[in-house]
C-alpha positions as CSV (number, residue, x, y, z in Angstrom):
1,X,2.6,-1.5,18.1
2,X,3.8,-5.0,19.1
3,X,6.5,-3.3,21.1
4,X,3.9,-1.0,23.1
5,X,2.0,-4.3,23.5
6,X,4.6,-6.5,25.3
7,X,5.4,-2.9,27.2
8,X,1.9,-3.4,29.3
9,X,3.2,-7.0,30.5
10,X,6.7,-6.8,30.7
11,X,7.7,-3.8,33.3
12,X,11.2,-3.9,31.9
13,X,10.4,-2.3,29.0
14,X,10.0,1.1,28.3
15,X,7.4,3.0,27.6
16,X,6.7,5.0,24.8
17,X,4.8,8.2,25.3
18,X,3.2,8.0,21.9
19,X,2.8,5.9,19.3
20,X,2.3,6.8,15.4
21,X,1.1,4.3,13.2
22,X,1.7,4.7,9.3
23,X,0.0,2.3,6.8
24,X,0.3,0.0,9.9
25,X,0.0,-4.0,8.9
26,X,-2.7,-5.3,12.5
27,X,-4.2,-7.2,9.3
28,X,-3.4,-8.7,5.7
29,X,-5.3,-10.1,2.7
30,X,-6.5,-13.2,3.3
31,X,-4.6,-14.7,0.6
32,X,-1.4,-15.0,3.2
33,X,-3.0,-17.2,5.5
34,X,-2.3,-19.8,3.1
35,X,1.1,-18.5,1.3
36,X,3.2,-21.0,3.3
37,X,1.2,-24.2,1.4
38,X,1.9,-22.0,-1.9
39,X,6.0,-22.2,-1.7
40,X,5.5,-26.1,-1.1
41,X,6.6,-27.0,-4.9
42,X,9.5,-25.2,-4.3
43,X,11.6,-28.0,-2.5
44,X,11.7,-29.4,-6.0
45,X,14.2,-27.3,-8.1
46,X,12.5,-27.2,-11.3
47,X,9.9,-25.3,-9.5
48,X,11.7,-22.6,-7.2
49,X,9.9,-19.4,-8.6
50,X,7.1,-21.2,-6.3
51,X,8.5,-19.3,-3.3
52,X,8.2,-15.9,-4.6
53,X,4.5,-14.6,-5.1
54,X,6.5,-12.4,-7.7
55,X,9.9,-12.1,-9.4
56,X,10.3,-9.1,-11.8
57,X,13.5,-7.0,-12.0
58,X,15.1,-4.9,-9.6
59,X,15.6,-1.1,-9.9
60,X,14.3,0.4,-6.9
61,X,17.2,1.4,-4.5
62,X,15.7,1.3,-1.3
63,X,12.9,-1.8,-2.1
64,X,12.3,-5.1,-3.4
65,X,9.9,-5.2,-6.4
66,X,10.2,-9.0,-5.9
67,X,8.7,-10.7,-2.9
68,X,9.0,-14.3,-1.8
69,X,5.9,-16.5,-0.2
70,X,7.5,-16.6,2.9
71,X,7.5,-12.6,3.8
72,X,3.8,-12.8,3.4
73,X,3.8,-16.0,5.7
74,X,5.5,-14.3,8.3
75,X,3.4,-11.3,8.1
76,X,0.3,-13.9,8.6
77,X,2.1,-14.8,11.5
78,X,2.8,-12.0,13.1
79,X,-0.5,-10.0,12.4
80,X,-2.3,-13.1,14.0
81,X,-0.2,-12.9,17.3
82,X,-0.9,-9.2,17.7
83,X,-4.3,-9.1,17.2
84,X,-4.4,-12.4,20.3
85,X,-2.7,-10.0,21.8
86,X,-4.8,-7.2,21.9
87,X,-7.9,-9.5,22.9
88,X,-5.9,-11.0,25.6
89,X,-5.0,-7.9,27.2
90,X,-8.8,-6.6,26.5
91,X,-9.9,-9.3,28.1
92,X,-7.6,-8.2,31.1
93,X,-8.8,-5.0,31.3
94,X,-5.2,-4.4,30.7
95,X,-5.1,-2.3,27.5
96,X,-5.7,1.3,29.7
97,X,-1.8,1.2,30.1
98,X,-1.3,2.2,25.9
99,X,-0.2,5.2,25.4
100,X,-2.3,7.3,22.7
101,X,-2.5,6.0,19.0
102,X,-2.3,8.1,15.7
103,X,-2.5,5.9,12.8
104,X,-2.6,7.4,8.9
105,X,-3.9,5.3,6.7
106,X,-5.4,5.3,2.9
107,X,-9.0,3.5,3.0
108,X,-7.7,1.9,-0.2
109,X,-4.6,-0.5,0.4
110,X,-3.4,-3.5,-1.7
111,X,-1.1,-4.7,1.2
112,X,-2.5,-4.3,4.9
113,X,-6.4,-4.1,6.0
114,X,-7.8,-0.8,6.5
115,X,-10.9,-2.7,8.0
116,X,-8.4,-4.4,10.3
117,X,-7.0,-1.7,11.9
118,X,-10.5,-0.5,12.9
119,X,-11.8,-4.1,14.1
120,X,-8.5,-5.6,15.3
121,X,-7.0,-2.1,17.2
122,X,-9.2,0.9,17.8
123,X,-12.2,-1.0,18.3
124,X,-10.5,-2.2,21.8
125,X,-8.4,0.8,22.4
126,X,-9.0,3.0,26.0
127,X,-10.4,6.4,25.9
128,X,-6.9,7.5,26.0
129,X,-6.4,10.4,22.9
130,X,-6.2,8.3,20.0
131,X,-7.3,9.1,16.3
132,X,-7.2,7.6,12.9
133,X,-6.9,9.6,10.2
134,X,-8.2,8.6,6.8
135,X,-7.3,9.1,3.6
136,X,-10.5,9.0,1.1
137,X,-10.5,8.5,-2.7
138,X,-10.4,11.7,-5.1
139,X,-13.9,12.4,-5.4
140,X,-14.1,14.2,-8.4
141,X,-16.3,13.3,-11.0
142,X,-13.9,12.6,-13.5
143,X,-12.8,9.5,-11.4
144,X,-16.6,8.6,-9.9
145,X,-17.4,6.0,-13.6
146,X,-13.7,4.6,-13.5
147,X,-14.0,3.7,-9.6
148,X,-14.9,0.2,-8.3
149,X,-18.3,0.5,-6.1
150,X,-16.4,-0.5,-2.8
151,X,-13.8,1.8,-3.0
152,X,-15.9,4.8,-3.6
153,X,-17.9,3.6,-0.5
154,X,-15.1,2.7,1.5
155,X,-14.6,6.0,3.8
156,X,-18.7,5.5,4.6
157,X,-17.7,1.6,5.3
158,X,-15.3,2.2,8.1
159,X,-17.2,5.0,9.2
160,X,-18.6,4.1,12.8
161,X,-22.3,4.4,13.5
162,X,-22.3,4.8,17.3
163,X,-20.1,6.6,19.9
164,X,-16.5,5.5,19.9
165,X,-13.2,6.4,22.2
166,X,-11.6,7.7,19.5
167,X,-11.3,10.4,17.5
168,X,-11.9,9.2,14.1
169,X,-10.8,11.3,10.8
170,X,-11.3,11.1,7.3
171,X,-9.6,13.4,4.3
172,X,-11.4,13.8,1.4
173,X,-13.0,16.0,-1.5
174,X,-15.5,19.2,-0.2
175,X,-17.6,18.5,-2.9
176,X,-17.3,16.2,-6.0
177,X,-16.7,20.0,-8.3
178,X,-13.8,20.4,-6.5
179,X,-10.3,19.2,-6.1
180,X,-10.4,21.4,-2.5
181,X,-10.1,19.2,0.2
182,X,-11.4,19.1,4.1
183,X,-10.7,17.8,7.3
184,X,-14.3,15.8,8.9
185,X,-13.1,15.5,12.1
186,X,-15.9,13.2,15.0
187,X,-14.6,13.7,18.6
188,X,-14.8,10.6,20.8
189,X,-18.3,9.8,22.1
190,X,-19.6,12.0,19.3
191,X,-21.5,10.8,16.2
192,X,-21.5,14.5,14.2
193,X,-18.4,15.9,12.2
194,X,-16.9,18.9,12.4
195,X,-15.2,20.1,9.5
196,X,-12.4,21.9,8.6
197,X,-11.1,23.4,5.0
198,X,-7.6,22.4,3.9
199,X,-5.2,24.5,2.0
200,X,-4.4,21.2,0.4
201,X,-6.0,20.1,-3.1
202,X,-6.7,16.7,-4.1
203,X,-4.9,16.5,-7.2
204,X,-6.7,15.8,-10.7
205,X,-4.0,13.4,-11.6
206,X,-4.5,11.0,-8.1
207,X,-7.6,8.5,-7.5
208,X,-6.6,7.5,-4.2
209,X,-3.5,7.0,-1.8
210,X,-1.6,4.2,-1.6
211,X,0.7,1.8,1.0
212,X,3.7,3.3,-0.5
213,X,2.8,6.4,-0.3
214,X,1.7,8.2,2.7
215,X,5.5,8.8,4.5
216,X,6.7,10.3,1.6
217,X,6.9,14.1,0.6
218,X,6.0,15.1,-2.8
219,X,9.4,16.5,-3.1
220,X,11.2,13.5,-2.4
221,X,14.3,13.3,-5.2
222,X,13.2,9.5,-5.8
223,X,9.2,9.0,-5.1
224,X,8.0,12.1,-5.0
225,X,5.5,13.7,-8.4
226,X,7.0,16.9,-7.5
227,X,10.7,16.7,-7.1
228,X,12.8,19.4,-5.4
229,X,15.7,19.5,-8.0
230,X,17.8,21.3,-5.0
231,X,17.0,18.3,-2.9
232,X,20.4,15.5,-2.3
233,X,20.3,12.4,-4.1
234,X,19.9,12.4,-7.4
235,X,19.5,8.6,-8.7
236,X,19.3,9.6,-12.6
237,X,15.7,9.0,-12.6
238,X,12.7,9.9,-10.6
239,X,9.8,7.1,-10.2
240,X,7.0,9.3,-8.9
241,X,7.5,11.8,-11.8
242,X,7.2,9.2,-14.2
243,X,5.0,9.6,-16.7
244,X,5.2,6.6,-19.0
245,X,2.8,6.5,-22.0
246,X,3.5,4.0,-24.6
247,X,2.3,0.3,-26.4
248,X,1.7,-2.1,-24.1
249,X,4.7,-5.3,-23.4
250,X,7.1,-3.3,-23.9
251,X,8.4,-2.3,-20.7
252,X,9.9,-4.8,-18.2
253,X,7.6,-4.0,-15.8
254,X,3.8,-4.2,-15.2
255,X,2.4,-0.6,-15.7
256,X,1.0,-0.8,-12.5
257,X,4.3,-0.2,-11.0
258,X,4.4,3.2,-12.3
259,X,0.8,4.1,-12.0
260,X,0.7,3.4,-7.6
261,X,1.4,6.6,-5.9
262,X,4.6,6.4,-4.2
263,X,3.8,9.8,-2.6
264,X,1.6,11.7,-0.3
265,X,0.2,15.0,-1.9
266,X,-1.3,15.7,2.3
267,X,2.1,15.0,3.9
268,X,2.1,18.2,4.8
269,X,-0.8,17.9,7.1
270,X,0.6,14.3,8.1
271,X,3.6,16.5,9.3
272,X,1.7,18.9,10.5
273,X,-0.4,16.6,12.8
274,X,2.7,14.3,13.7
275,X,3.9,17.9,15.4
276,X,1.2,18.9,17.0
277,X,1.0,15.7,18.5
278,X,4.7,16.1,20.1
279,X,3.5,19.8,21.7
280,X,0.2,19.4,22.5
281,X,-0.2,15.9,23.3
282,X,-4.1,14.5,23.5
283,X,-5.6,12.7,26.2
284,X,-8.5,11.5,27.5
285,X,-11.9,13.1,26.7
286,X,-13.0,13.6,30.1
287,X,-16.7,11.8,28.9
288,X,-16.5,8.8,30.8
289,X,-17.1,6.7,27.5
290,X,-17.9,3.0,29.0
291,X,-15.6,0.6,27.5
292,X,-16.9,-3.0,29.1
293,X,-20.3,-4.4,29.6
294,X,-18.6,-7.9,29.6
295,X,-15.5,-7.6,32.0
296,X,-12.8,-6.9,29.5
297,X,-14.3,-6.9,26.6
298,X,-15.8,-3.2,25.1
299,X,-19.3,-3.1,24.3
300,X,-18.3,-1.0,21.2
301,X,-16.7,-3.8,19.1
302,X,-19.8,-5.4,18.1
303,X,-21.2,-2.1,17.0
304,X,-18.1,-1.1,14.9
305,X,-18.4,-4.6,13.4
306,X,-22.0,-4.7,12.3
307,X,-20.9,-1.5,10.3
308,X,-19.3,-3.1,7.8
309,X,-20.0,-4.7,4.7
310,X,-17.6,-7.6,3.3
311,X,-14.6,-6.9,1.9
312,X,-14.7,-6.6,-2.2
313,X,-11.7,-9.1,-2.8
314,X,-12.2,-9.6,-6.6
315,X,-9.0,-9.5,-8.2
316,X,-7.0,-9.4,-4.9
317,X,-3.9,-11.4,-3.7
318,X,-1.5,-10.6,-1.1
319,X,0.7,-7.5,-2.2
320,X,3.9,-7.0,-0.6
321,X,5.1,-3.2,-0.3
């Protein structure tokens, strides 16, 4: 995004056609702005675990499980300057140059700002084909007593209540009896959803998406709940089919390492979408959706805003993924 960004001022660069967005980080938790002041004790050695928000052991081959104050500074840091970057350019009517914008995205995430994405990117984006897709808690009414408040309400939070230049998407449940899931799909400069049945279930065992999880196939030999045994690379165990029951303390991780989903049950659709994206590209919607009232500035942004509610941060800190 940053690249496609710099693209619009700097005619040297390349520029893409398209760009896809997955669990993209245009905002953090709020608990980063102030990570660098956090690692301060750490300049004195009997207190260097101070720069690491967590240290726990290592057995994921492709990740850290460990993650030190300063990634979540520089994440600050950077998801400041982008988001001055897309006012700036707003402001210069110069954001019309972006190529379209496809972002997938769970509207529960421990690491990046679901609201953010909505409020610091597609509320300034042109009327140019983009869409955000996404991904709603499991419905069902097994999980409805187990569920904090703002995350059941979340897909109705970043829902926007007037017209928008964007096609906005949400996965979730047909009905709270049923794992079945659908497509509610509101064209830009629309307000009513068309829907669409998927041949995808929500399954019983999942509450919600995660970060982790949406670029990653079920079948994937290391992450995936469903691994193809036929698949290469076999690492002797299998973290998404894990299914650890046992007495609490005795395992050398927090549980919650095994219980986030570090796979996407829709990637099919995800893939499916990504394609159809790359053959029948989207453009504009022909409506003539007015963008500015103020010179540079969309007249939509304060409407998105006033949609939502504050965020529920009880319990949160800055996750790294």
């Amino acid at each position: 995004m940053k690249y496609s960004l710099d693209a619009l001022e700097d005619p040297h660069l390349a520029r893409a056609d398209r760009v896809l967005l997955f669990t993209p980080m245009i905002g953090i938790t709020r608990f980063a702005r102030f990570a660098g002041l956090a690692a301060l004790p750490a300049i004195l050695p009997p207190f260097a675990n101070a720069a690491w928000l967590s240290v726990v052991p290592e057995f994921n081959p492709f990740k850290y499980n460990s993650f030190p104050v300063n990634g979540a500074r520089q994440s600050f840091l950077l998801t400041d300057s982008l988001q001055a970057q897309i006012q700036r350019l707003a402001r210069a009517s110069l954001l019309g140059g972006l190529p379209p914008v496809i972002t997938f995205q769970s509207v529960i995430d421990f690491t990046v700002s679901t609201q953010a994405i909505m409020t610091g990117l597609y509320a300034y984006l042109p009327d140019n084909g983009s869409e955000i897709v996404l991904f709603d808690v499991n419905r069902t009414l097994k999980f409805a007593p187990l569920l904090r408040q703002s995350a059941y309400v979340a897909a109705e939070r970043l829902t926007p209540t007037t017209p928008q230049t964007f096609r906005f998407t949400v996965i979730t449940n047909a009905n709270d009896n049923t794992e079945g899931s659908v497509e509610k799909t509101t064209a830009p400069g629309q307000l009513k959803a068309e829907v669409r049945a998927l041949n995808l279930p929500y399954p019983s065992g999942i509450f919600s998406l995660s970060h982790l999880a949406i670029p990653i196939p079920m079948d994937d030999p290391l992450y995936g709940m469903q691994p193809d045994p036929k698949t290469k690379g076999d690492y002797g165990y299998n973290l998404g089919a894990m299914d650890a029951r046992g007495e609490r303390g005795a395992l050398i991780v927090d549980q919650d390492f095994l219980t986030r989903l570090p796979s996407n049950p829709f990637f099919p659709y995800l893939l499916e979408r990504v394609d159809a994206g790359i053959s029948k590209p989207s453009g504009p919607s022909g409506q003539n959706i007015a963008t500015s009232a103020v010179p540079g500035l969309p007249v939509r942004l304060e409407a998105v805003l006033s949609t939502f509610l504050p965020d529920d941060r009880e319990g949160q800190t800055f996750a790294g993924p």
